[in-house]
PAZAPA-4460 file (N, C-alpha, C; in steps of 0.05 Angstrom, whole numbers, plus 32768, in hexadecimal, padded with zeros to 4 digits):
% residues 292
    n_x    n_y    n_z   ca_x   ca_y   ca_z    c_x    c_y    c_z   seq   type   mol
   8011   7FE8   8000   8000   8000   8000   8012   8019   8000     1      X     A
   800B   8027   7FEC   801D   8040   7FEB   8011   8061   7FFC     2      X     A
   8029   8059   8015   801B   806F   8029   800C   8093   801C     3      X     A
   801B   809C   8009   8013   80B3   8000   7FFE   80B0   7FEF     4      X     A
   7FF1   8094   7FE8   7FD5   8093   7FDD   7FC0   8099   7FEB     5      X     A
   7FCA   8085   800B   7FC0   8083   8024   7FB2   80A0   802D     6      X     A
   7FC9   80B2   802F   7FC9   80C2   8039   7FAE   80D6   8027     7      X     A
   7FB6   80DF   8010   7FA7   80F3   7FFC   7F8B   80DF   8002     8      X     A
   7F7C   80D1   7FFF   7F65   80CC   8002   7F5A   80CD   8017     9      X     A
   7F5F   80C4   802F   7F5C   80BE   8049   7F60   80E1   8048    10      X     A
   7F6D   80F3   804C   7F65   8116   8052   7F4A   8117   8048    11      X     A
   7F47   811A   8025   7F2D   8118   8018   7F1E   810C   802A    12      X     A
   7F1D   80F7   8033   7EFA   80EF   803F   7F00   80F8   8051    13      X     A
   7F10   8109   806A   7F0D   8119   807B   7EFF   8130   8070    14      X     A
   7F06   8139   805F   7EFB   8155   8056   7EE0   8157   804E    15      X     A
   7EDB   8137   803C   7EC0   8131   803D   7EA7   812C   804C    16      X     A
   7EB4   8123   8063   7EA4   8123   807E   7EA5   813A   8091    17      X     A
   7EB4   814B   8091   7EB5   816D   8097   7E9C   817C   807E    18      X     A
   7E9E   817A   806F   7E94   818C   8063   7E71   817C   8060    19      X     A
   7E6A   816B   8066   7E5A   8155   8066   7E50   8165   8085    20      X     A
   7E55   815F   8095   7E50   816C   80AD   7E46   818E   80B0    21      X     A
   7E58   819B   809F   7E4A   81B3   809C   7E3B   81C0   808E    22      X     A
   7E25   81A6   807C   7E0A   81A6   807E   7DF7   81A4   808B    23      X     A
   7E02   819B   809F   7DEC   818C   80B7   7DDE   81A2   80C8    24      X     A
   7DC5   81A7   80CC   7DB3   81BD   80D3   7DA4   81B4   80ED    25      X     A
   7DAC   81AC   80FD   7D96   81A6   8111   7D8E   8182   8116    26      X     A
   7D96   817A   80F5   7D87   8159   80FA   7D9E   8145   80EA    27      X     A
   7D95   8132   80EC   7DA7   8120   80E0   7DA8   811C   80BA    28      X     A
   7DB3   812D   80A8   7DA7   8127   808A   7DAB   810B   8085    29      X     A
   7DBE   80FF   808F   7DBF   80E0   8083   7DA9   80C8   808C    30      X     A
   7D97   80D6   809E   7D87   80C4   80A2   7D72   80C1   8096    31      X     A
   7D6A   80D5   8082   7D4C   80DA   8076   7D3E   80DF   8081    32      X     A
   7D42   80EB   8096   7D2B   80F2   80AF   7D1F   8105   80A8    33      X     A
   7D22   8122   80B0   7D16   813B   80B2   7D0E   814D   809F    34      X     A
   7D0F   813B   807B   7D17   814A   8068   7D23   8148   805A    35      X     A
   7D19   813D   8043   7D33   8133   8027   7D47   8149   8023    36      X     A
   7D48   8167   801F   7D54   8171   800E   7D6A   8171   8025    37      X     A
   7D6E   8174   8039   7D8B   8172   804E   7D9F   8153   803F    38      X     A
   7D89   813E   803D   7D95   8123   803B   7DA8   8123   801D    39      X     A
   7D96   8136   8011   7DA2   8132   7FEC   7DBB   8144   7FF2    40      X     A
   7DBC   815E   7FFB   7DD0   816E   7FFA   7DED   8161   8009    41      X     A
   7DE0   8158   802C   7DFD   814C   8030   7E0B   8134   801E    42      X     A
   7DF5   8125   8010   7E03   8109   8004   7E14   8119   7FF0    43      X     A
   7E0B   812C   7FDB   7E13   8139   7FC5   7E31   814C   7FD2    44      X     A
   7E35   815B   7FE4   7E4C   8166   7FED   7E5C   814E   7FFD    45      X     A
   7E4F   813B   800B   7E69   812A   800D   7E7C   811B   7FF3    46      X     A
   7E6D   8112   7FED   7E70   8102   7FCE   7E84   8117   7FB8    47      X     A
   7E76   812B   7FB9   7E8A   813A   7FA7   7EA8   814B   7FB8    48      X     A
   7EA4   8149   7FD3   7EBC   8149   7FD8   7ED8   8134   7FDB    49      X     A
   7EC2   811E   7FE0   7ED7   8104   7FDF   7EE4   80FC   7FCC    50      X     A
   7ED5   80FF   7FB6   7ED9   80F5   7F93   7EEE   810C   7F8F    51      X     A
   7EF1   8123   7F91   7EF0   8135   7F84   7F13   813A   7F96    52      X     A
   7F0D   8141   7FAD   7F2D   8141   7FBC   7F43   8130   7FB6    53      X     A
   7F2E   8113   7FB7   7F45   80FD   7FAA   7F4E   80FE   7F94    54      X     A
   7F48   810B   7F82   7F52   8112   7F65   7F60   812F   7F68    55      X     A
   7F5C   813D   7F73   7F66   8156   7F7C   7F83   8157   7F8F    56      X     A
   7F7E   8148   7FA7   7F97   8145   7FB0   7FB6   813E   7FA7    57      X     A
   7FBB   812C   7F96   7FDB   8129   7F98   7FE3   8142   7F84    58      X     A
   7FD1   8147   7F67   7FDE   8156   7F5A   7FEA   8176   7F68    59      X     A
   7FDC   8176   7F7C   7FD2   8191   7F8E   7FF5   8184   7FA6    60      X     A
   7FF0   816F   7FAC   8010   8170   7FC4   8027   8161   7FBD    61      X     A
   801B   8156   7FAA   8033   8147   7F98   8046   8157   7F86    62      X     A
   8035   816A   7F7B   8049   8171   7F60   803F   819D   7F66    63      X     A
   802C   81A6   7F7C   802B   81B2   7F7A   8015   81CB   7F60    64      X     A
   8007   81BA   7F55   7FFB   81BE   7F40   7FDE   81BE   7F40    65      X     A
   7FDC   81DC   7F4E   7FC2   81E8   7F5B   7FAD   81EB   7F4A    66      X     A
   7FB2   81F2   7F2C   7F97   81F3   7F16   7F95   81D9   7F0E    67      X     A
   7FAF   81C6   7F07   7FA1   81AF   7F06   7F93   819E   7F1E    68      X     A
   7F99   81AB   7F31   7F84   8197   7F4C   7F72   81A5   7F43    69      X     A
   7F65   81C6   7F41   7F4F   81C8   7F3C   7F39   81C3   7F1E    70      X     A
   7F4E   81B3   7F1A   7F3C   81B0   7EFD   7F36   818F   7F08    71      X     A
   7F4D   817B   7F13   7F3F   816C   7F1E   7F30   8163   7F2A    72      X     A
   7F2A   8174   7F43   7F18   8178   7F4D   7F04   8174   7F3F    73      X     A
   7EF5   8192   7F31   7EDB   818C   7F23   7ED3   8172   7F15    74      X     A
   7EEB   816D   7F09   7EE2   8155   7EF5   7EDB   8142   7F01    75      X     A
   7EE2   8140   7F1F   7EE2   8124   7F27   7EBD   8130   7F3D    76      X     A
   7EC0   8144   7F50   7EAA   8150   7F5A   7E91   814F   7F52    77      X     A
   7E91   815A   7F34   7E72   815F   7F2A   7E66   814A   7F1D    78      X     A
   7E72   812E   7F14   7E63   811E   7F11   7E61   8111   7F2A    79      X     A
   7E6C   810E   7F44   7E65   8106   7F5B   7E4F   810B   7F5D    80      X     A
   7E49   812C   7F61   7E30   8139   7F66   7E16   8124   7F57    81      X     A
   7E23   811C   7F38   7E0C   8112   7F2A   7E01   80F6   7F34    82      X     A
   7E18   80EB   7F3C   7E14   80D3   7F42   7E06   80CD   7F62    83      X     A
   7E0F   80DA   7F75   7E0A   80DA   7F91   7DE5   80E3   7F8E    84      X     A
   7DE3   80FA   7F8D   7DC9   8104   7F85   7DAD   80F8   7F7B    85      X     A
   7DAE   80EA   7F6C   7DA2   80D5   7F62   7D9C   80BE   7F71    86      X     A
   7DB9   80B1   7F78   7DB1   809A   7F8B   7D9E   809E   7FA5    87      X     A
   7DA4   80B9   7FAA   7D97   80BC   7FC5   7D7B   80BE   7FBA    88      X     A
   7D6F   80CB   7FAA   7D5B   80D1   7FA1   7D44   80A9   7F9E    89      X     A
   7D60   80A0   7F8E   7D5B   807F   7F92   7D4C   8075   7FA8    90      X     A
   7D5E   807A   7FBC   7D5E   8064   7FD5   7D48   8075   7FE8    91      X     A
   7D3D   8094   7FE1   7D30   809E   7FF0   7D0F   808D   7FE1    92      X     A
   7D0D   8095   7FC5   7CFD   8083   7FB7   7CF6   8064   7FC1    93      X     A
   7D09   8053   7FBF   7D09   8031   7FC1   7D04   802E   7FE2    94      X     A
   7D07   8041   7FF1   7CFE   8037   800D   7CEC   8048   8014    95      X     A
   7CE6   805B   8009   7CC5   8060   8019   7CAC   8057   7FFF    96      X     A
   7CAA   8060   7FED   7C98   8059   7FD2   7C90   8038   7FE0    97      X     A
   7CA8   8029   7FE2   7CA5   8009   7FDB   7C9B   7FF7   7FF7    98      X     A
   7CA4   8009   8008   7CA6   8004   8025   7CB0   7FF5   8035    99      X     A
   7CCD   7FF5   802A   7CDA   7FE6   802D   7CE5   7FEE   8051   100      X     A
   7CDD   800D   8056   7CEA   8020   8070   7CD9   8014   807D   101      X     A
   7CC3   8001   8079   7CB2   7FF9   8094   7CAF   7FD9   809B   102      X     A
   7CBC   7FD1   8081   7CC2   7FAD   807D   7CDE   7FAF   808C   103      X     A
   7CFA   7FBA   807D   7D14   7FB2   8084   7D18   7FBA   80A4   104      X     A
   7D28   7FB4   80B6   7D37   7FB4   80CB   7D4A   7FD5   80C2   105      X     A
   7D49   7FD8   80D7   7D54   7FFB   80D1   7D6A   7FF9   80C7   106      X     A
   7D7F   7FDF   80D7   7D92   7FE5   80D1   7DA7   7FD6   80BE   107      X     A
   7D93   7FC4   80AC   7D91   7FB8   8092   7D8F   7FD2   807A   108      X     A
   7D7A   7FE7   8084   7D6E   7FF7   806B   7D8D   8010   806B   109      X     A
   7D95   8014   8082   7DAC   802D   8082   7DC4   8013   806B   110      X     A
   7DCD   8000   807C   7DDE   7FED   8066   7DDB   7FF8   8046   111      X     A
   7DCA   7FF4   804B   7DB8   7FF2   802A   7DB7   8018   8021   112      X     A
   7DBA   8022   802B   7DBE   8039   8022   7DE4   8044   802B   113      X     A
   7DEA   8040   802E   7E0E   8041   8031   7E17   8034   8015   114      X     A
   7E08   8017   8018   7E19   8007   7FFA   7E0C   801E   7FE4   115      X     A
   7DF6   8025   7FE6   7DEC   8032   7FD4   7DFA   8044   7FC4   116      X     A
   7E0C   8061   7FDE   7E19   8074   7FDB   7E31   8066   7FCA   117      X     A
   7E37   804D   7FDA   7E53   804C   7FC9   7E5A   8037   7FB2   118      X     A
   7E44   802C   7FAA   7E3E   802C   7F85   7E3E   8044   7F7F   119      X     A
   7E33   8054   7F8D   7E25   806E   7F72   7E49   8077   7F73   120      X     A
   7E5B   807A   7F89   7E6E   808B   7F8A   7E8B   8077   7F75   121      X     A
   7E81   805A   7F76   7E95   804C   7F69   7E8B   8056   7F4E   122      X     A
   7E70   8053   7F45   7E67   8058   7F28   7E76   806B   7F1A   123      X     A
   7E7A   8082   7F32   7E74   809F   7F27   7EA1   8099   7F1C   124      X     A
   7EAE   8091   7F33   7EC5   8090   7F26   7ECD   8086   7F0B   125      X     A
   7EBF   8065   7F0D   7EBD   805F   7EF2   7EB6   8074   7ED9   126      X     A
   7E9E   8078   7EE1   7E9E   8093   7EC8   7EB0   80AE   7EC2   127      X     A
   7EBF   80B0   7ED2   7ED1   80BE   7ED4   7EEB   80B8   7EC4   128      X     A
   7EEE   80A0   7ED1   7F0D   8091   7EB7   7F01   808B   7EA5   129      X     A
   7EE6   8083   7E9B   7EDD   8071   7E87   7EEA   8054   7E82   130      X     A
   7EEA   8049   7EA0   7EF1   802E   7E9F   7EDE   8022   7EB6   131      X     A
   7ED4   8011   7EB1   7EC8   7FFD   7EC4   7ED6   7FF0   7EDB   132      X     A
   7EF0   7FEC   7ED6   7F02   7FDC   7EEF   7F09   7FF3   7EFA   133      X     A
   7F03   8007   7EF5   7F0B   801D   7F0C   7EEC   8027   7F22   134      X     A
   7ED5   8017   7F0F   7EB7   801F   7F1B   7EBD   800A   7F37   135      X     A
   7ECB   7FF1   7F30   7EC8   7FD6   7F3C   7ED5   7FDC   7F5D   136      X     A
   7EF5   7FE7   7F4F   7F09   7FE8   7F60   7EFD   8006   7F77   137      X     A
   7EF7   8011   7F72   7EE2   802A   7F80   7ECA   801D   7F8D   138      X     A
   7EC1   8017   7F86   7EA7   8004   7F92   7EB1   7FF0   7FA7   139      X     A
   7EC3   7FE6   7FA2   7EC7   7FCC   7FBB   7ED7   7FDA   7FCA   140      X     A
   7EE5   7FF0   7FC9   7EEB   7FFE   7FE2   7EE4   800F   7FEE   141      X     A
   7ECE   8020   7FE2   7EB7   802B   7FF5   7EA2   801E   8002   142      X     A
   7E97   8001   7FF5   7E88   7FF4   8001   7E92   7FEE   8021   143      X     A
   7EA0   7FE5   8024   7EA5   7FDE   8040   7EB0   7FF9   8059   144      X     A
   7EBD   800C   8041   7EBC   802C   8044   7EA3   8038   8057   145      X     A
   7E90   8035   804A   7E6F   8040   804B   7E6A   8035   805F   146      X     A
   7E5F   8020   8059   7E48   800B   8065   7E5A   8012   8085   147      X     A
   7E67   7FFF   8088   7E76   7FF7   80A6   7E6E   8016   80BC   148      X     A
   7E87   802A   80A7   7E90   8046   80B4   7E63   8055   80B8   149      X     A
   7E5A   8053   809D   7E40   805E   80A6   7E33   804E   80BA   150      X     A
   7E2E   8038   80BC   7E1D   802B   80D1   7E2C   802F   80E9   151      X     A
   7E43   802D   80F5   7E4E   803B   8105   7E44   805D   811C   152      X     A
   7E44   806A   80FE   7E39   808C   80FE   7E24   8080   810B   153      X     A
   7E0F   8071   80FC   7DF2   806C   8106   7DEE   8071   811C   154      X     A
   7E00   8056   8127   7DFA   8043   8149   7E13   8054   815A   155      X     A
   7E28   805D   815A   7E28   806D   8168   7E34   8084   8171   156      X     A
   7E33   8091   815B   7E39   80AD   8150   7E19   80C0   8159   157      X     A
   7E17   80B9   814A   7DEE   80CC   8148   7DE8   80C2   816A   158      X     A
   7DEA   80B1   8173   7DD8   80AC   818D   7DEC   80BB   819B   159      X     A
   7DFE   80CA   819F   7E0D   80D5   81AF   7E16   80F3   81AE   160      X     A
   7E04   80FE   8193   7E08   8118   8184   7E27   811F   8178   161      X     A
   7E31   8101   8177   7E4B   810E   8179   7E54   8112   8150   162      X     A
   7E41   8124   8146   7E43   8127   8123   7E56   812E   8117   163      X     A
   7E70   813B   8124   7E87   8148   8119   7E97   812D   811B   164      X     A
   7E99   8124   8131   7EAC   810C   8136   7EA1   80F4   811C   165      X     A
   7E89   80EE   8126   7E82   80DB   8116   7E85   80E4   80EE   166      X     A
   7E87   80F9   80EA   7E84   80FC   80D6   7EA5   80FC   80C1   167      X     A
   7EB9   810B   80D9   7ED0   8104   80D5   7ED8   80E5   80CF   168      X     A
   7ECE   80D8   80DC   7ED3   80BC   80DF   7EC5   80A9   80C6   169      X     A
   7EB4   80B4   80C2   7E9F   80A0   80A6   7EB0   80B3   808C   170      X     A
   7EC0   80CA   8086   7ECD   80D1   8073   7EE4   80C9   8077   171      X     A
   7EF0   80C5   808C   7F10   80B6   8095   7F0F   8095   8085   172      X     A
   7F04   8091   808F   7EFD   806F   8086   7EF4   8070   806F   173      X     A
   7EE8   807E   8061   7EDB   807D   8047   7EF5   8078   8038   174      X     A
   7F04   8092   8042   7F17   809B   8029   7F2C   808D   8029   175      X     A
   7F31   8075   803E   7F44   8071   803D   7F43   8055   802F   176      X     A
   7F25   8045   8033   7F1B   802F   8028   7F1E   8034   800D   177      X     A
   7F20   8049   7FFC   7F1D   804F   7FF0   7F39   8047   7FD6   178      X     A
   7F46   805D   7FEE   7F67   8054   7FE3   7F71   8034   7FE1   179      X     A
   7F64   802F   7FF6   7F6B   8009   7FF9   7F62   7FFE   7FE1   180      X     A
   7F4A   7FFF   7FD7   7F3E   7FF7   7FC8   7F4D   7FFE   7FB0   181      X     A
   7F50   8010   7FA8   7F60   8017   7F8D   7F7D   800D   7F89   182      X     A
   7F83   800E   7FA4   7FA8   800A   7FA2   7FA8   7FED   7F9B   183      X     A
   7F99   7FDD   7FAA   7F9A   7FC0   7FB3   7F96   7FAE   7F96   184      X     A
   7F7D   7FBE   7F8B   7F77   7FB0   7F76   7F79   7FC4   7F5A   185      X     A
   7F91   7FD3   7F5F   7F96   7FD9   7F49   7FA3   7FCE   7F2E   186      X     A
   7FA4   7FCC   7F0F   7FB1   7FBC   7EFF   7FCC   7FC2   7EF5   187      X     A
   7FC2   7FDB   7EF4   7FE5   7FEC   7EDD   7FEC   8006   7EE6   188      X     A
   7FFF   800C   7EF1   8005   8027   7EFC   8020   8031   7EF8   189      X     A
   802D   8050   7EF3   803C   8052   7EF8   8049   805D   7F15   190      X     A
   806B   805B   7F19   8077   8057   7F31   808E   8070   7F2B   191      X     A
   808D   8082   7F3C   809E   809D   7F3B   80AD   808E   7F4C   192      X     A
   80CC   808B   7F3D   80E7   8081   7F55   80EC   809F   7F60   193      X     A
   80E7   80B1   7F68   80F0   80C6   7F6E   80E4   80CB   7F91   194      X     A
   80F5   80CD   7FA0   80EE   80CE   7FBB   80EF   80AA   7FCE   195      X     A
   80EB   80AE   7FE4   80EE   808D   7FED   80D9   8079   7FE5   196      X     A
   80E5   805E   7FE9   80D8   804A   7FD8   80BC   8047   7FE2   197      X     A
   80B3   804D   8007   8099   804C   800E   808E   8067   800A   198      X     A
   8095   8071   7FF3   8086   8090   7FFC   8083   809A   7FD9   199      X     A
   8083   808A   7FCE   808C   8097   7FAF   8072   8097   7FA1   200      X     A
   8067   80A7   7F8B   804E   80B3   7F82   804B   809C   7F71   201      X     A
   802E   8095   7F69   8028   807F   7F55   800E   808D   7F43   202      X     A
   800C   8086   7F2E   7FFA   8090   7F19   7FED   807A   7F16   203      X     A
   7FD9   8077   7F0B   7FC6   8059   7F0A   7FB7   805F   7EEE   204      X     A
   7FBE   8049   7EDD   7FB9   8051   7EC5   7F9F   8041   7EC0   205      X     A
   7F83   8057   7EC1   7F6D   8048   7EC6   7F58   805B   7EAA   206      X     A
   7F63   8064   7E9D   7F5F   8076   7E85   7F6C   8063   7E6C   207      X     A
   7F56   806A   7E58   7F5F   805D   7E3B   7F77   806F   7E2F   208      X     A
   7F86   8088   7E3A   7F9B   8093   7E2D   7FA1   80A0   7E4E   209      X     A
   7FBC   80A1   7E50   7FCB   80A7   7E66   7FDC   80BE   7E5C   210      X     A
   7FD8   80D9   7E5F   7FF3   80F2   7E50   8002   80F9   7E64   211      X     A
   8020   80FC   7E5E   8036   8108   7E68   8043   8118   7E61   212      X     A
   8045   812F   7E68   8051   8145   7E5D   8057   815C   7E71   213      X     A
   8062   8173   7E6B   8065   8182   7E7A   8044   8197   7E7C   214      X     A
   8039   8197   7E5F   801A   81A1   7E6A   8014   8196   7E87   215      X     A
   8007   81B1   7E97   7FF4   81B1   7EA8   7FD9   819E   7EB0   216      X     A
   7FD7   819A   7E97   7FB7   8186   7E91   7FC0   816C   7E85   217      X     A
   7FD4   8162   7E8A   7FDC   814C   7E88   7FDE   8137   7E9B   218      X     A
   7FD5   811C   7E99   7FD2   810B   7EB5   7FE7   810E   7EC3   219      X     A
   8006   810B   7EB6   801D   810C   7EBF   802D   8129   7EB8   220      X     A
   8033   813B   7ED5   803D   8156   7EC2   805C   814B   7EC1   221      X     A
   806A   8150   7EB3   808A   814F   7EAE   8091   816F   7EA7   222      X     A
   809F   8176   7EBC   80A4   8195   7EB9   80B7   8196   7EA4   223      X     A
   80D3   818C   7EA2   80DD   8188   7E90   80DC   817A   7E70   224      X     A
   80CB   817A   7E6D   80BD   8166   7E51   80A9   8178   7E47   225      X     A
   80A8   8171   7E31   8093   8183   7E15   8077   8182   7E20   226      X     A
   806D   8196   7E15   8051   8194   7E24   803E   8176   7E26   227      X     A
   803D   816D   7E0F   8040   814E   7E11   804B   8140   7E02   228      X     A
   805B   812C   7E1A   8074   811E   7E11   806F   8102   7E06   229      X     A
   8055   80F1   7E1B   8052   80DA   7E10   8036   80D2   7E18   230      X     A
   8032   80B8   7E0E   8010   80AD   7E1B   8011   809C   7E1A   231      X     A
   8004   8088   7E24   8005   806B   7E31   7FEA   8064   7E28   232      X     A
   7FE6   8056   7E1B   7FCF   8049   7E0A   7FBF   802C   7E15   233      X     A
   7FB1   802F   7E23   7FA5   8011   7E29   7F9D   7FFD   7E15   234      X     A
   7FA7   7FE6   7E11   7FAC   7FCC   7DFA   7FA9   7FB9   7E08   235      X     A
   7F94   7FAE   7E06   7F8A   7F91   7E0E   7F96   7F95   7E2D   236      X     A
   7F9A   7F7F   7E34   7FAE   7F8A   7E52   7FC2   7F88   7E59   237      X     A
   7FCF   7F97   7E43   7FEC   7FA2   7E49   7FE3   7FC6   7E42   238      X     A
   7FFE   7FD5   7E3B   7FF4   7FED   7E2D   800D   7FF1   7E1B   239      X     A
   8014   8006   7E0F   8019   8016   7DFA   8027   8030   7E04   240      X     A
   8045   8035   7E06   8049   8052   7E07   8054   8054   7DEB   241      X     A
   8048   8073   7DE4   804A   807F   7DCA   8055   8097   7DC9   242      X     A
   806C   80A5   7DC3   8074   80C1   7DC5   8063   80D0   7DB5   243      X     A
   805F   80EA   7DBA   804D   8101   7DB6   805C   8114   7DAA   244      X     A
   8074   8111   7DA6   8080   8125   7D95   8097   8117   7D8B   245      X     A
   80AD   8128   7D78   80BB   8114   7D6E   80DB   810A   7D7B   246      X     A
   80D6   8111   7D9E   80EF   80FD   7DA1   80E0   80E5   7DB3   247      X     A
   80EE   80CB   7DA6   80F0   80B8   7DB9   80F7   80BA   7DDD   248      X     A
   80DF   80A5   7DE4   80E3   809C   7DFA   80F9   8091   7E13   249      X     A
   80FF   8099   7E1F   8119   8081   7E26   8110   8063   7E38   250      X     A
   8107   8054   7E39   80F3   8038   7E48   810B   8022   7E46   251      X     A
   8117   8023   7E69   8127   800E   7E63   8143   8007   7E53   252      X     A
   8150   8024   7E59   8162   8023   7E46   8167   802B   7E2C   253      X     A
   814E   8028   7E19   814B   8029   7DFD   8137   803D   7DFC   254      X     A
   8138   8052   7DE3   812A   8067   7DDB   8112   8055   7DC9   255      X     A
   80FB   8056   7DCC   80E1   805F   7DBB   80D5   8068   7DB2   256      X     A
   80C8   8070   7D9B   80B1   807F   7D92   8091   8073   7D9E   257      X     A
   8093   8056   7D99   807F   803C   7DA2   8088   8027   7DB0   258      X     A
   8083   801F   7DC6   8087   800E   7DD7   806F   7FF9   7DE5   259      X     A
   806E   7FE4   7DE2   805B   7FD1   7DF3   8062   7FCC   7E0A   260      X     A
   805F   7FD8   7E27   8066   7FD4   7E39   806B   7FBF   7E48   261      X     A
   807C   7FB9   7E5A   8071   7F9A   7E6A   807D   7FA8   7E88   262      X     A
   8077   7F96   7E94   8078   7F9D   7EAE   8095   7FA0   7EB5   263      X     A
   8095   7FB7   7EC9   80B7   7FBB   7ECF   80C2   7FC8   7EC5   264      X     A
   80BB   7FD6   7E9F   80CD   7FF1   7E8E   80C5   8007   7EA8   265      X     A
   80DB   800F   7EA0   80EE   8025   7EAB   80EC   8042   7E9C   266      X     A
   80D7   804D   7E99   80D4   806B   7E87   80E4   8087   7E90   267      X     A
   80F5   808D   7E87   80FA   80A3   7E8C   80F8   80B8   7E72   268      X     A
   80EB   80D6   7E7D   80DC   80EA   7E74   80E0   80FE   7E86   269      X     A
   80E9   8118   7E77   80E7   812E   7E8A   80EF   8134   7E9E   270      X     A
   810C   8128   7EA9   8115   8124   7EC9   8106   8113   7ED2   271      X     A
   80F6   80FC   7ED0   80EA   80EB   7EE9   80F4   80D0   7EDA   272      X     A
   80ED   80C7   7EEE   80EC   80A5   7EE8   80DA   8091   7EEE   273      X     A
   80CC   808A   7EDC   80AA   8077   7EE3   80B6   805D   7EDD   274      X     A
   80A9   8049   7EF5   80AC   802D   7EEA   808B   8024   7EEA   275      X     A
   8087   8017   7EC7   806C   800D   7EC9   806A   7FFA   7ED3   276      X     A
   8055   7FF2   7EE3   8045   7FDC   7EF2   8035   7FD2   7ED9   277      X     A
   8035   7FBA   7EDD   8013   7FAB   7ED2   8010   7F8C   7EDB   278      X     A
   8000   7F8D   7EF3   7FF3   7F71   7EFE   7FF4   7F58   7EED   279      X     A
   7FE2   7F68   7ED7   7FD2   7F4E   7ECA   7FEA   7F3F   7EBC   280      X     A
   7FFD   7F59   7EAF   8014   7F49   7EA0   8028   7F36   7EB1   281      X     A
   802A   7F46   7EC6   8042   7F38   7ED5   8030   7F18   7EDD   282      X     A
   8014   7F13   7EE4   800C   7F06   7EEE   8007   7EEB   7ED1   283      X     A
   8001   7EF9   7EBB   8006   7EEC   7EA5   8020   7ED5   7E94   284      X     A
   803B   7EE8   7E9B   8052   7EDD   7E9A   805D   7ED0   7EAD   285      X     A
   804D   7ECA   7EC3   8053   7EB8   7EDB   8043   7E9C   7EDB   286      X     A
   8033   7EA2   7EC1   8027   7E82   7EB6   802C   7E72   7EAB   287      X     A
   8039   7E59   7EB2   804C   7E4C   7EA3   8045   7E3E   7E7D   288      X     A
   8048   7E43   7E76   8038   7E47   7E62   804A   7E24   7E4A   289      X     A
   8032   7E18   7E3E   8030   7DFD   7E34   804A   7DF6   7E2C   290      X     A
   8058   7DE6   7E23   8073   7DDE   7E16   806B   7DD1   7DFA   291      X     A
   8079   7DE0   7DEE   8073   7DDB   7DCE   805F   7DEB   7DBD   292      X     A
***
């Protein structure tokens, strides 16, 4: 587990459960109690701060790169908003309409609205990379994120007024389930040798085109390198680095224009040095494979 992943997410769902909290007017919004429009607004400002920080943070303490955190931010924020918003609207629908709030056990129906939040919040990532194994890998680490840390809030957070604490705590755990979930079951990423070996930045290549360059709005900035220098192309499951202008790559010793990656090249670009990861391949060439 790479601690500075740890770290940047796990703040985010603090911040998300702070600012989640300073909606709160008198009653509980996550319970559906007193009034839908409290319930829609906190789900919609937590959600878009969790999604939204976690994409916002490293570019912002990692590399220093304040318009691109705020451009990540939004991008990652306002479809939160779309996705969170809705579900709640869902689960406010499917348990009173159906009646399900007078059949289920209370604390069966809160379960059931936690998993709820965090499909809608794995969805919303997925849509964000436009990859599905990133909807998957988001989803199975908020689920146990949610559910656990909110039923917790429930039983005994709320019975004790204690809403700041408890709320810190259901964004602490969110965000950090979060990170677990992505790091753990991530496939292909790159690895910045720059700084110590438990502390070094990783990129996760969960996008059908990955850019590096010294542009601002590039996944990877390289201060020293052309505005964009190269891109990493997803191919069955390996990928593709391709240079973006006309000097070759250096991967491993040898300069490229086109390269098929495998696990372990060594990229250097722009003063840094990335080593690509990829699971599936490494886990592939560790299959002993037929004779003859």
């Amino acid at each position: 587990m790479n601690p500075r992943f740890l770290v940047h997410h796990t703040l985010a769902g603090v911040f998300a459960g702070y600012g989640a909290w300073l909606t709160f007017r008198g009653t509980d919004p996550w319970s559906f109690g007193e009034g839908f429009l409290p319930t829609l607004f906190t789900s919609g400002v937590f959600a878009a701060l969790l999604l939204g920080l976690a994409a916002a943070l490293p570019p912002l303490f990692d590399d220093w790169q304040a318009r691109k955190a705020g451009h990540q931010f939004l991008a990652a924020a306002v479809p939160a908003l779309a996705f969170a918003m809705p579900a709640t609207v869902v689960f406010a629908i499917v348990a009173g309409s159906t009646g399900l709030a007078r059949v289920l056990p209370a604390l069966v129906l809160r379960a059931f609205w936690w998993s709820l939040l965090a499909a809608a919040l794995g969805a919303c990532r997925g849509f964000v990379t436009g990859n599905l194994r990133a909807a998957a890998t988001a989803g199975a680490g908020l689920l146990p994120g949610l559910v656990g840390p909110g039923l917790m809030f429930d039983l005994f957070f709320l019975p004790r007024d204690l809403w700041l604490p408890g709320s810190l705590f259901l964004g602490a755990v969110a965000g950090a389930c979060l990170a677990l979930g992505l790091d753990l079951l991530k496939e292909a990423w790159l690895e910045d040798l720059a700084g110590s070996a438990s502390w070094r930045s990783q990129f996760l290549l969960e996008t059908e085109e990955f850019v590096a360059g010294g542009d601002e709005d590039c996944d990877l900035v390289l201060p020293d390198a052309p505005a964009q220098a190269f891109s990493i192309l997803e191919k069955d499951e390996g990928h593709v680095l391709e240079s973006l202008d006309d000097t070759p790559i250096k991967v491993t010793g040898c300069r490229f224009r086109c390269r098929l990656l495998v696990d372990g090249d060594v990229i250097e670009a722009g003063g840094r040095t990335l080593v690509y990861h990829n699971r599936l391949a490494r886990s592939r060439d560790a299959v002993p494979q037929p004779a003859g």
